[in-house]
mmCIF file as gemmi writes it, N, C-alpha and C atoms, coordinates in Angstrom:
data_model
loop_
_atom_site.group_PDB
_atom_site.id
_atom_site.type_symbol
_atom_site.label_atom_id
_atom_site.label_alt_id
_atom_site.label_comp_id
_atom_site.label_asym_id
_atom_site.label_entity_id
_atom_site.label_seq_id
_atom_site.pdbx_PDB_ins_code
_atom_site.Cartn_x
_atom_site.Cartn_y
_atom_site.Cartn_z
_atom_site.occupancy
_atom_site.B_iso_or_equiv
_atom_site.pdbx_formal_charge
_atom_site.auth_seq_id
_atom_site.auth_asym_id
_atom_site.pdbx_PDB_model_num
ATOM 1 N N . UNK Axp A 1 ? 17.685 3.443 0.738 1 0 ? 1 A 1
ATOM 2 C CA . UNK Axp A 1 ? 17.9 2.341 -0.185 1 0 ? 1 A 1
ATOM 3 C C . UNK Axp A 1 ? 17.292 2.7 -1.538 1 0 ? 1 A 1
ATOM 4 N N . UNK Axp A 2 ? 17.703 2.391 -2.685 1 0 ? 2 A 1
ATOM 5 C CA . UNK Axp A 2 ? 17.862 2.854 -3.725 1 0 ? 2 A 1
ATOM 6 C C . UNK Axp A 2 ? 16.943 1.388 -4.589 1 0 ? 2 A 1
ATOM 7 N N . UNK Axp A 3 ? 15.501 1.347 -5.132 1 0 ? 3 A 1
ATOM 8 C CA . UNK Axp A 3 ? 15.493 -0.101 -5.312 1 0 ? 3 A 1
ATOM 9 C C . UNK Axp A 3 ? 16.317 -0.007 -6.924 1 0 ? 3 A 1
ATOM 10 N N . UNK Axp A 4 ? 16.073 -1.373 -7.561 1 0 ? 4 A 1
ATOM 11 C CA . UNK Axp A 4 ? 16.645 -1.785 -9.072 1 0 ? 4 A 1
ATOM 12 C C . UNK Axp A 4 ? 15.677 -1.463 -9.636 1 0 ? 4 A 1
ATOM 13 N N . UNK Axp A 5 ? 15.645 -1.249 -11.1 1 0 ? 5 A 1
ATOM 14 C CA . UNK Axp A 5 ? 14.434 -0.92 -11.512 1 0 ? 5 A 1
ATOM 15 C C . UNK Axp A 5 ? 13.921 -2.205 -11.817 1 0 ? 5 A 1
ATOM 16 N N . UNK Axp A 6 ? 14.346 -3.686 -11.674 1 0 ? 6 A 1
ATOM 17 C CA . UNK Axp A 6 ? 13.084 -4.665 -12.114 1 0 ? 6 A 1
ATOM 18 C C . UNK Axp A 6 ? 12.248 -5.056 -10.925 1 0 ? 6 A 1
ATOM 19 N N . UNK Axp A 7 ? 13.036 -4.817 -9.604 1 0 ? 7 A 1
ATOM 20 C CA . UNK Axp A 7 ? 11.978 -4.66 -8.091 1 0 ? 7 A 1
ATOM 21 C C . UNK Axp A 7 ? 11.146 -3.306 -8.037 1 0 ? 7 A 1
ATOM 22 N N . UNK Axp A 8 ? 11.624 -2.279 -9.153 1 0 ? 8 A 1
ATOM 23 C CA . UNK Axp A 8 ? 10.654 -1.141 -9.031 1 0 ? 8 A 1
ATOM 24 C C . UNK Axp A 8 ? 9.319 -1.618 -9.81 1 0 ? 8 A 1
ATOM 25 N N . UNK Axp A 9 ? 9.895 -1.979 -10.822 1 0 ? 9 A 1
ATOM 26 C CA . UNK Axp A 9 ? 8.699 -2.332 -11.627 1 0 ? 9 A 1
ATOM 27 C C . UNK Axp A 9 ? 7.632 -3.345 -11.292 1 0 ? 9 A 1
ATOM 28 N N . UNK Axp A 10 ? 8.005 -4.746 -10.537 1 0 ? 10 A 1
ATOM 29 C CA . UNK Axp A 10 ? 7.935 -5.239 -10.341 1 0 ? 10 A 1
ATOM 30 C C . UNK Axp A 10 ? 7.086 -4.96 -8.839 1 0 ? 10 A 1
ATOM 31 N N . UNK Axp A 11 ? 7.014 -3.828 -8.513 1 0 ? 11 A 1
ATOM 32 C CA . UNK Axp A 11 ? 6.209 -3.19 -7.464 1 0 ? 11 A 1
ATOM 33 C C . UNK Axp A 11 ? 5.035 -2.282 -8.17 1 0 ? 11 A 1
ATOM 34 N N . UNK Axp A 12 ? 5.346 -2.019 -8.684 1 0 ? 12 A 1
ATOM 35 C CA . UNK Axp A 12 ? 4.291 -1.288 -9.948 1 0 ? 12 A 1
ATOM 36 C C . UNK Axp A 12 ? 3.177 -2.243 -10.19 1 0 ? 12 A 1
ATOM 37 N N . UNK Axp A 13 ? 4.097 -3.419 -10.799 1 0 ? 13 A 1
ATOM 38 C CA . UNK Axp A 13 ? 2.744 -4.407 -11.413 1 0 ? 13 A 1
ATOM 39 C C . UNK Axp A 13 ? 2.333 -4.993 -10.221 1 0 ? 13 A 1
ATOM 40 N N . UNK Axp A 14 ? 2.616 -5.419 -9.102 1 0 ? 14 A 1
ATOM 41 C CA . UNK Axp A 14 ? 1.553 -5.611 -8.409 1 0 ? 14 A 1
ATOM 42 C C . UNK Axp A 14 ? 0.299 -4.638 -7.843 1 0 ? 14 A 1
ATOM 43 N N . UNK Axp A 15 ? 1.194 -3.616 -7.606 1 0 ? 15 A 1
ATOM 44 C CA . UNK Axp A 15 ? -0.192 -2.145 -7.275 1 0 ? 15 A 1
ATOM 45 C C . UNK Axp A 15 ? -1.041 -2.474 -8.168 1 0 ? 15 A 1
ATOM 46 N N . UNK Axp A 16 ? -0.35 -2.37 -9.793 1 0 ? 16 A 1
ATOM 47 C CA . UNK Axp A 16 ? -1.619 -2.619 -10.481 1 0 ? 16 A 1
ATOM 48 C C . UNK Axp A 16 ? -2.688 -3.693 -10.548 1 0 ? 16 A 1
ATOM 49 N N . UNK Axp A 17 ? -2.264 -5.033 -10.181 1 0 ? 17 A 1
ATOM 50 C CA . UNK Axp A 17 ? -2.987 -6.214 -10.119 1 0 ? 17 A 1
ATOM 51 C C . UNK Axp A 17 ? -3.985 -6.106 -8.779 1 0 ? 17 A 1
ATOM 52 N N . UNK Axp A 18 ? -3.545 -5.47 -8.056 1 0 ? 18 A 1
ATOM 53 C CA . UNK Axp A 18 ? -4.093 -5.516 -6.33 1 0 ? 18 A 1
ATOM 54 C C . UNK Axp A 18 ? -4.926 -4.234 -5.599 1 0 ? 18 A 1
ATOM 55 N N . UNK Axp A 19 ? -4.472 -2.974 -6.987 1 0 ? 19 A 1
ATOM 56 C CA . UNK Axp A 19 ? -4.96 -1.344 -5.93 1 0 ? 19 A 1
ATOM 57 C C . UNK Axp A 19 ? -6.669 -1.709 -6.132 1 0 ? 19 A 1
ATOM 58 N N . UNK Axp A 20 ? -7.152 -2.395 -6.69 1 0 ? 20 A 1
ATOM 59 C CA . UNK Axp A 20 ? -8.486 -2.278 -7.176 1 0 ? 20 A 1
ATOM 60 C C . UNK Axp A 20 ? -9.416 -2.844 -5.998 1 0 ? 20 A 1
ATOM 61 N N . UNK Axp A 21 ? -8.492 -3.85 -5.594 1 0 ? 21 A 1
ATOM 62 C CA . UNK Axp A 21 ? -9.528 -5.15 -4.975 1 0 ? 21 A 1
ATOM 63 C C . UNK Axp A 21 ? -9.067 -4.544 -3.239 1 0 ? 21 A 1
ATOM 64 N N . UNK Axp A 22 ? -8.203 -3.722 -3.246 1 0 ? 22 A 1
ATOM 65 C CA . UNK Axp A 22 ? -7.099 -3.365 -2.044 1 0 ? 22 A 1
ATOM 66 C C . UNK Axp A 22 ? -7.958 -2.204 -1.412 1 0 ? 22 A 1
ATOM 67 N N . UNK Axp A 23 ? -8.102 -1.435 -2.511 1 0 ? 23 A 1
ATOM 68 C CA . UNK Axp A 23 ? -9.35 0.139 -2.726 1 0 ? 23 A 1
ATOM 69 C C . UNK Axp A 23 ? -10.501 0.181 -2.059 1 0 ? 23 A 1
ATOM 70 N N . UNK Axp A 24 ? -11.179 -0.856 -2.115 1 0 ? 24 A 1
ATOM 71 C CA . UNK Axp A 24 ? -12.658 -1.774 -1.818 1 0 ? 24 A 1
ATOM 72 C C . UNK Axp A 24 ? -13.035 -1.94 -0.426 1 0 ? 24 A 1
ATOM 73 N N . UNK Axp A 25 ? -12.477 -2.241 0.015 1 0 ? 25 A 1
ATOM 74 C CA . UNK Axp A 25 ? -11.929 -2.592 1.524 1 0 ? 25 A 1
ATOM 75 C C . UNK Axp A 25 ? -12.525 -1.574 2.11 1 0 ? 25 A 1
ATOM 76 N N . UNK Axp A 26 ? -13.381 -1.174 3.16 1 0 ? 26 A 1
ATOM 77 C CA . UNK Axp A 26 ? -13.505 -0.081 4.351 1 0 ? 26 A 1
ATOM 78 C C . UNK Axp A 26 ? -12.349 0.442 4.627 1 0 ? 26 A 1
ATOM 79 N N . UNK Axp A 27 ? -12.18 1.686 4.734 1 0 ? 27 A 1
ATOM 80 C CA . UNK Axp A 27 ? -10.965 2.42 5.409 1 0 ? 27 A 1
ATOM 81 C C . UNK Axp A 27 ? -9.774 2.802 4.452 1 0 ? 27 A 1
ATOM 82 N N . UNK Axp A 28 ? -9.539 1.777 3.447 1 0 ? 28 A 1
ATOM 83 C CA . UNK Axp A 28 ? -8.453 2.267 2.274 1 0 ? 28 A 1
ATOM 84 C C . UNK Axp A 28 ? -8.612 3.133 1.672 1 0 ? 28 A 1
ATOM 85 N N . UNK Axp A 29 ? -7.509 4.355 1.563 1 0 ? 29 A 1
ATOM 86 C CA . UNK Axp A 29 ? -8.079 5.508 0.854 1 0 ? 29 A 1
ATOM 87 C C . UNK Axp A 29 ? -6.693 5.56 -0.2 1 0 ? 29 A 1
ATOM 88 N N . UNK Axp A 30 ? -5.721 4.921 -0.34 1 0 ? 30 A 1
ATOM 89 C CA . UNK Axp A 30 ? -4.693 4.702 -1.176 1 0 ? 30 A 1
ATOM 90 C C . UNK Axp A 30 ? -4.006 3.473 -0.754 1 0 ? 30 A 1
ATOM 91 N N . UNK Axp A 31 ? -3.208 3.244 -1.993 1 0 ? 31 A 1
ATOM 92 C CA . UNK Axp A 31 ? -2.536 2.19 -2.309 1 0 ? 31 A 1
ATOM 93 C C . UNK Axp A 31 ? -0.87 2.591 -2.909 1 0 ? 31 A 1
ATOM 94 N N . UNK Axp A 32 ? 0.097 2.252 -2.05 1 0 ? 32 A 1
ATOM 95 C CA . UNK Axp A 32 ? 1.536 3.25 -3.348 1 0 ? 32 A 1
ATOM 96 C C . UNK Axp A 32 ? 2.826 2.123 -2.524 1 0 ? 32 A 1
ATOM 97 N N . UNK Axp A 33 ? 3.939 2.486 -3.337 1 0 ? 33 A 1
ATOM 98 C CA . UNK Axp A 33 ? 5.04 1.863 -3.061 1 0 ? 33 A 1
ATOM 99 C C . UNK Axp A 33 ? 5.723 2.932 -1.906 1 0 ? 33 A 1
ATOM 100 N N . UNK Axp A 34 ? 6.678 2.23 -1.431 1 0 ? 34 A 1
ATOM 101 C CA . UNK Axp A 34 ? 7.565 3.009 -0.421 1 0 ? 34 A 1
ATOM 102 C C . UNK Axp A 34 ? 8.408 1.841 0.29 1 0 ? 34 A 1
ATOM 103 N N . UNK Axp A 35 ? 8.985 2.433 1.569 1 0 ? 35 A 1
ATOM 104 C CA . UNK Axp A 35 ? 10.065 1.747 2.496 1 0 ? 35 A 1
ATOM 105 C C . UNK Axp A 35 ? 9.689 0.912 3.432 1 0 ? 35 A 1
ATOM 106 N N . UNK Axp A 36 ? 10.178 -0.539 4.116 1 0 ? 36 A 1
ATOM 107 C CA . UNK Axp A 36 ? 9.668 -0.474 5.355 1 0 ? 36 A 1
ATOM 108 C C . UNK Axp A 36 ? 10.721 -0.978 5.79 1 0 ? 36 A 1
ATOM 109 N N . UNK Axp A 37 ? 11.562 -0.829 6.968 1 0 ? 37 A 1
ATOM 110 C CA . UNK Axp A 37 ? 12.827 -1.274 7.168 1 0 ? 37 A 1
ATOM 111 C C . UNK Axp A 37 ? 13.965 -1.28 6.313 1 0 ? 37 A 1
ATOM 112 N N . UNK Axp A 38 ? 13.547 -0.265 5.402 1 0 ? 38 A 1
ATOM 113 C CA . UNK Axp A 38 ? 14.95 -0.25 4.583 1 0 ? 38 A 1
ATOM 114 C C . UNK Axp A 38 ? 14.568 -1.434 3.165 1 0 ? 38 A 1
ATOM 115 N N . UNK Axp A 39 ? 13.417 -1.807 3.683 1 0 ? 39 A 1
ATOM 116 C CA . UNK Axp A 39 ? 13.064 -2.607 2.127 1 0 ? 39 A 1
ATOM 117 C C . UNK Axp A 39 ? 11.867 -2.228 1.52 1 0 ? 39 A 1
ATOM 118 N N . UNK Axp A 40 ? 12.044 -2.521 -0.033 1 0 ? 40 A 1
ATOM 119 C CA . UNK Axp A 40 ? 10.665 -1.917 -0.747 1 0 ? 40 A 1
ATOM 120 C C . UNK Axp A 40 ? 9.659 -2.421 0.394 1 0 ? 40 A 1
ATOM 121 N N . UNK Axp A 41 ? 8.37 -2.054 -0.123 1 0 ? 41 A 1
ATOM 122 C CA . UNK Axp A 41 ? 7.236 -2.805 0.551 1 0 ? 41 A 1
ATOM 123 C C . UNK Axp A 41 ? 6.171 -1.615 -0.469 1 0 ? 41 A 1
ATOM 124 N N . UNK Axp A 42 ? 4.538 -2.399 -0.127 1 0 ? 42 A 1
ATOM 125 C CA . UNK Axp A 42 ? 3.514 -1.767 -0.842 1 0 ? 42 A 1
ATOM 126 C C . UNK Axp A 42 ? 2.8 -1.325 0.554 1 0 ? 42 A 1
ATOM 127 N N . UNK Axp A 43 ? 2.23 0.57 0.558 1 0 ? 43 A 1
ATOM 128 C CA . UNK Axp A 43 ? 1.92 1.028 1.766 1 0 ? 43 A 1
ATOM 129 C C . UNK Axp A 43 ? 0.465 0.609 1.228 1 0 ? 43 A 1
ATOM 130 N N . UNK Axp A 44 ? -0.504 0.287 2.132 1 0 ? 44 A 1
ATOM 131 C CA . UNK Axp A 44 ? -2.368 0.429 1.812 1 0 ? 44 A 1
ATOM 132 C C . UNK Axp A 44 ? -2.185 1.367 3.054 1 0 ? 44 A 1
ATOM 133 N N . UNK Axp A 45 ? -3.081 2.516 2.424 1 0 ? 45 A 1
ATOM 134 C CA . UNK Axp A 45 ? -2.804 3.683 3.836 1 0 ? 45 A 1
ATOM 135 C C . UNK Axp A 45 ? -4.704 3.741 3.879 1 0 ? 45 A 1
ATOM 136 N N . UNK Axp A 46 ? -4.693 3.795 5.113 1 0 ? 46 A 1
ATOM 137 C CA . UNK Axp A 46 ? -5.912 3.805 5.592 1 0 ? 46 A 1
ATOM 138 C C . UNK Axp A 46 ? -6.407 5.059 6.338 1 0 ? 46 A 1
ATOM 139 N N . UNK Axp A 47 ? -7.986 5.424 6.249 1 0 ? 47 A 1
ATOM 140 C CA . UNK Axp A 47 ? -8.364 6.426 7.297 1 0 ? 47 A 1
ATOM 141 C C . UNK Axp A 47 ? -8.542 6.607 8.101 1 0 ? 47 A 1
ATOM 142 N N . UNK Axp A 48 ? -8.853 5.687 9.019 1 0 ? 48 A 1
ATOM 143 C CA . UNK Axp A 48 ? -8.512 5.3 10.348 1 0 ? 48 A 1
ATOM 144 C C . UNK Axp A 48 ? -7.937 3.727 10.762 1 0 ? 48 A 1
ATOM 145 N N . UNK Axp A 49 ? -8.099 3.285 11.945 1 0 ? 49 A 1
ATOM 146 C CA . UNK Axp A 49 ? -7.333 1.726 11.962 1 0 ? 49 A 1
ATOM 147 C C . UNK Axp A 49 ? -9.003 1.3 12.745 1 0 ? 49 A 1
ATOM 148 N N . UNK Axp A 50 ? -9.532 0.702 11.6 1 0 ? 50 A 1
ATOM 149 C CA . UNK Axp A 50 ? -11.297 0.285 12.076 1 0 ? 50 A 1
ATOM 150 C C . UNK Axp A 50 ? -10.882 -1.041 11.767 1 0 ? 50 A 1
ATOM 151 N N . UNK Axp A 51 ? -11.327 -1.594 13.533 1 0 ? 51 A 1
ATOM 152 C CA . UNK Axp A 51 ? -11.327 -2.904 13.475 1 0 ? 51 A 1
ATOM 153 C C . UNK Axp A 51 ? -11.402 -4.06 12.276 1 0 ? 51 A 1
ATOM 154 N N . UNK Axp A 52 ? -10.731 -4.731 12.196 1 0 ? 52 A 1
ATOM 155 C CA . UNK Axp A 52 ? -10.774 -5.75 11.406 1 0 ? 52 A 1
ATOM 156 C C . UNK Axp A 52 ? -10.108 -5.928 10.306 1 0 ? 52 A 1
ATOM 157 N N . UNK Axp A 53 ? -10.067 -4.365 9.694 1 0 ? 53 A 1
ATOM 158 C CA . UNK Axp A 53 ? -9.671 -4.113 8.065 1 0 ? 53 A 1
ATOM 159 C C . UNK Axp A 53 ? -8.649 -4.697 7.917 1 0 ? 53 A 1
ATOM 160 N N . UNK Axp A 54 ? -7.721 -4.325 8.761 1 0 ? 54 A 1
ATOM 161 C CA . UNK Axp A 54 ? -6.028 -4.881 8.679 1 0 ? 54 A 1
ATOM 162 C C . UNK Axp A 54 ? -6.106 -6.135 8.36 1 0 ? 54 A 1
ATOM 163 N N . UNK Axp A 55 ? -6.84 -7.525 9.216 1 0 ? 55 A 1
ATOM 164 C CA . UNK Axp A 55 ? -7.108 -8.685 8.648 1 0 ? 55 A 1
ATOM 165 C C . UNK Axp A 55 ? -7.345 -9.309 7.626 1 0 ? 55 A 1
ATOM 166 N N . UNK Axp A 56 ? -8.052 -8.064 6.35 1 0 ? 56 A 1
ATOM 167 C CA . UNK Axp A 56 ? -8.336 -8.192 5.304 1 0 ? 56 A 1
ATOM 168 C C . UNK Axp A 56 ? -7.31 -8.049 4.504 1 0 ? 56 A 1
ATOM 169 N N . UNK Axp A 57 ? -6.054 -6.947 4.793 1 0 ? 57 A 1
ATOM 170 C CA . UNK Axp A 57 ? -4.702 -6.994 4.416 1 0 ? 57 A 1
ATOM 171 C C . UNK Axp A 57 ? -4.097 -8.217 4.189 1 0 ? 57 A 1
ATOM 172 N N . UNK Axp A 58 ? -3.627 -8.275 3.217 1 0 ? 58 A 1
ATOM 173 C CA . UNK Axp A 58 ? -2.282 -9.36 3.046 1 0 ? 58 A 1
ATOM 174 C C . UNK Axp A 58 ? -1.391 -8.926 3.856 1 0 ? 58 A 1
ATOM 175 N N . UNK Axp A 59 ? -0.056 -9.997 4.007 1 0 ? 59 A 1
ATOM 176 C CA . UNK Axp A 59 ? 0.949 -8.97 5.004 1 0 ? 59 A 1
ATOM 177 C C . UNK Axp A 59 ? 2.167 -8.763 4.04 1 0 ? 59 A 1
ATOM 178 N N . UNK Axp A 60 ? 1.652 -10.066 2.298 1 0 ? 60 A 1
ATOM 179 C CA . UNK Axp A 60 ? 2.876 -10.018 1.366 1 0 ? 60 A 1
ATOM 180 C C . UNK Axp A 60 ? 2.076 -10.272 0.603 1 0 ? 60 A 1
ATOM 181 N N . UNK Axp A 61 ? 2.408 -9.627 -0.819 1 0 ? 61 A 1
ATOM 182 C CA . UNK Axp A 61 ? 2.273 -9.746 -2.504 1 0 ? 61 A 1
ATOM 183 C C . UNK Axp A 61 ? 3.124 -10.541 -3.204 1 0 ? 61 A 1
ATOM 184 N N . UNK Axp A 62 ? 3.597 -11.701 -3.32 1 0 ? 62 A 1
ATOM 185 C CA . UNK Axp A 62 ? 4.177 -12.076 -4.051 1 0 ? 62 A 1
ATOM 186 C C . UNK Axp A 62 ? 5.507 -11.677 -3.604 1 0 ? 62 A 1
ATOM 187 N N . UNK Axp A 63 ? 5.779 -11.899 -2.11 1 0 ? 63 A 1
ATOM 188 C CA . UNK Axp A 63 ? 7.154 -11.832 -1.456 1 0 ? 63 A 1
ATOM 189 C C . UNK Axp A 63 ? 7.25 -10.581 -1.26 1 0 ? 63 A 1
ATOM 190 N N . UNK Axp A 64 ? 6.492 -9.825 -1.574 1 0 ? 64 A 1
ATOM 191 C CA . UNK Axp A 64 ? 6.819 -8.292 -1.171 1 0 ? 64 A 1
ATOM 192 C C . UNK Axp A 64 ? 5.762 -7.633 -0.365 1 0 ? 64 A 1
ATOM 193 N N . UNK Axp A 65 ? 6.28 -7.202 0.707 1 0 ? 65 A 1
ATOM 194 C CA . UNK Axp A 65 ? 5.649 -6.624 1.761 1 0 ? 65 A 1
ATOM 195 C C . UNK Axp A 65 ? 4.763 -6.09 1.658 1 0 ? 65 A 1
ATOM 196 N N . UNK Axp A 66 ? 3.371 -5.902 2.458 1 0 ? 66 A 1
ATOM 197 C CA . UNK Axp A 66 ? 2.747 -4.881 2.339 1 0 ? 66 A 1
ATOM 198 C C . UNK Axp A 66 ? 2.346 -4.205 3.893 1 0 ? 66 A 1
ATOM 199 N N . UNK Axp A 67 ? 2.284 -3.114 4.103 1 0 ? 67 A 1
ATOM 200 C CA . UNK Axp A 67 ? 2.369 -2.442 5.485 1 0 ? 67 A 1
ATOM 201 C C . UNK Axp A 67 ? 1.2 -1.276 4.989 1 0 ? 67 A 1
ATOM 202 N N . UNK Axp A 68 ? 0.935 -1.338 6.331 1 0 ? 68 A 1
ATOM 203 C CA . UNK Axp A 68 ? -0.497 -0.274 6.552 1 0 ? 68 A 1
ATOM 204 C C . UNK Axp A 68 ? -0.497 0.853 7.011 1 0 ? 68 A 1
ATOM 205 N N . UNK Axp A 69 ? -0.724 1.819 7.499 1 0 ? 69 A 1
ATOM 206 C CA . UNK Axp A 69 ? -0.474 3.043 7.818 1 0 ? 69 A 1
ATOM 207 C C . UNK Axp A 69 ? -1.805 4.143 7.809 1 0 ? 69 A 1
ATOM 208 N N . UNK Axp A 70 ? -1.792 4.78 8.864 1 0 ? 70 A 1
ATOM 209 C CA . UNK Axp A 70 ? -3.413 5.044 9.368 1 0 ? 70 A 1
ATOM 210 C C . UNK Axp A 70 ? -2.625 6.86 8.898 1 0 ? 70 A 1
ATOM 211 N N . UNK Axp A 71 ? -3.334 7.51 7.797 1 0 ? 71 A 1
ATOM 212 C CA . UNK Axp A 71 ? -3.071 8.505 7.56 1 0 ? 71 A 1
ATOM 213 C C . UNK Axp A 71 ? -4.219 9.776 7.724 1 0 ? 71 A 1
ATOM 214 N N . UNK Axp A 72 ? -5.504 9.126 8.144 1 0 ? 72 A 1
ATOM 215 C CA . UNK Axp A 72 ? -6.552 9.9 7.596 1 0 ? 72 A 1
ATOM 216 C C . UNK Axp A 72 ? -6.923 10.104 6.25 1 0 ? 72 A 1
ATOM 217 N N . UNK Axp A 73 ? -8.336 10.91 6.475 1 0 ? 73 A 1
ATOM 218 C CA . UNK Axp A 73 ? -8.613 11.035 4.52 1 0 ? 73 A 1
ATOM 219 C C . UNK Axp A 73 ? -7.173 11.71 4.017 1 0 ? 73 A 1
ATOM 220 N N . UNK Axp A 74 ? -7.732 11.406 2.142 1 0 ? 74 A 1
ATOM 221 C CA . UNK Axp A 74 ? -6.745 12.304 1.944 1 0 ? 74 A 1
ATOM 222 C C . UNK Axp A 74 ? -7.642 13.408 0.729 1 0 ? 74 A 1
ATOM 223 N N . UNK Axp A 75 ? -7.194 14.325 0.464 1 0 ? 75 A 1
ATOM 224 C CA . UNK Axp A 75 ? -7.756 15.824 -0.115 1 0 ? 75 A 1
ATOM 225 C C . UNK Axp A 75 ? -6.997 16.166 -1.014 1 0 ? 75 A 1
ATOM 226 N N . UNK Axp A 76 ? -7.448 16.42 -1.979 1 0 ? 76 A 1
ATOM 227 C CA . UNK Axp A 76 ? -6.626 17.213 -3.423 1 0 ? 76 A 1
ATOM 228 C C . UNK Axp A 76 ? -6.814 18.688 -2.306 1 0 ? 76 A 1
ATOM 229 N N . UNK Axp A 77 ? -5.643 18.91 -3.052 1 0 ? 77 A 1
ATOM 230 C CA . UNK Axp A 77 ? -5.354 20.26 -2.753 1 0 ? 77 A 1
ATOM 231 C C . UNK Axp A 77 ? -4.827 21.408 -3.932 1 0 ? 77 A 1
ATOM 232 N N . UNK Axp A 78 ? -5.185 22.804 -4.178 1 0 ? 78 A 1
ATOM 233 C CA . UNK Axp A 78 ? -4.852 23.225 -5.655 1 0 ? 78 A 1
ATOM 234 C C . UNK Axp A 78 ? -3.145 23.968 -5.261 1 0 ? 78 A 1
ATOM 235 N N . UNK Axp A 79 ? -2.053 23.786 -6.365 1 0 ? 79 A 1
ATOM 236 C CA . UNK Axp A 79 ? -0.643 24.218 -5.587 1 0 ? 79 A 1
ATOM 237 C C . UNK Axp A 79 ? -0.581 25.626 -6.337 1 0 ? 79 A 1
C-alpha cells in the first residue's frame, strides 16, 4: 500500500509530537512509521517485551495505529 502524502505527513507529525515522551518509556529503543495490515500505523520497537511497557503504549495516535515490535537493541553500524 502506497500511503497519500497528507497521511504520510500526517504520520510524521505525530512521531514528532509523541517520539519524545514514547522514547522515555523502559524498553523503547525507536519510534518510525510503517505497515500493519496493509495500513499506515506508527511502529514503537522495543528491546525486549518487559512486562508492562506495552500498557504504557497507546494502541492509537489520533486514529492512527500504533503497534509494537520486540526488535532488540539497535547499533549504528559503519557501511
Amino acid at each position: 500500500m502506497i500511503m497519500n502524502p497528507d497521511e504520510n505527513q500526517n504520520i510524521k507529525n505525530l512521531i514528532h509530537q509523541h517520539a519524545d515522551r514514547l522514547m522515555k518509556l523502559p524498553g523503547v529503543v525507536g519510534v518510525g512509521q510503517g505497515l500493519h495490515e496493509n495500513k499506515p500505523c506508527i511502529r514503537v520497537f522495543l528491546q525486549e517485551d518487559l512486562p508492562g511497557v506495552k500498557k504504557k503504549i497507546p494502541n492509537s495516535l489520533d486514529g492512527v495505529s500504533v503497534v509494537t515490535q520486540v526488535t532488540g537493541p539497535f547499533r549504528s553500524s559503519a557501511l
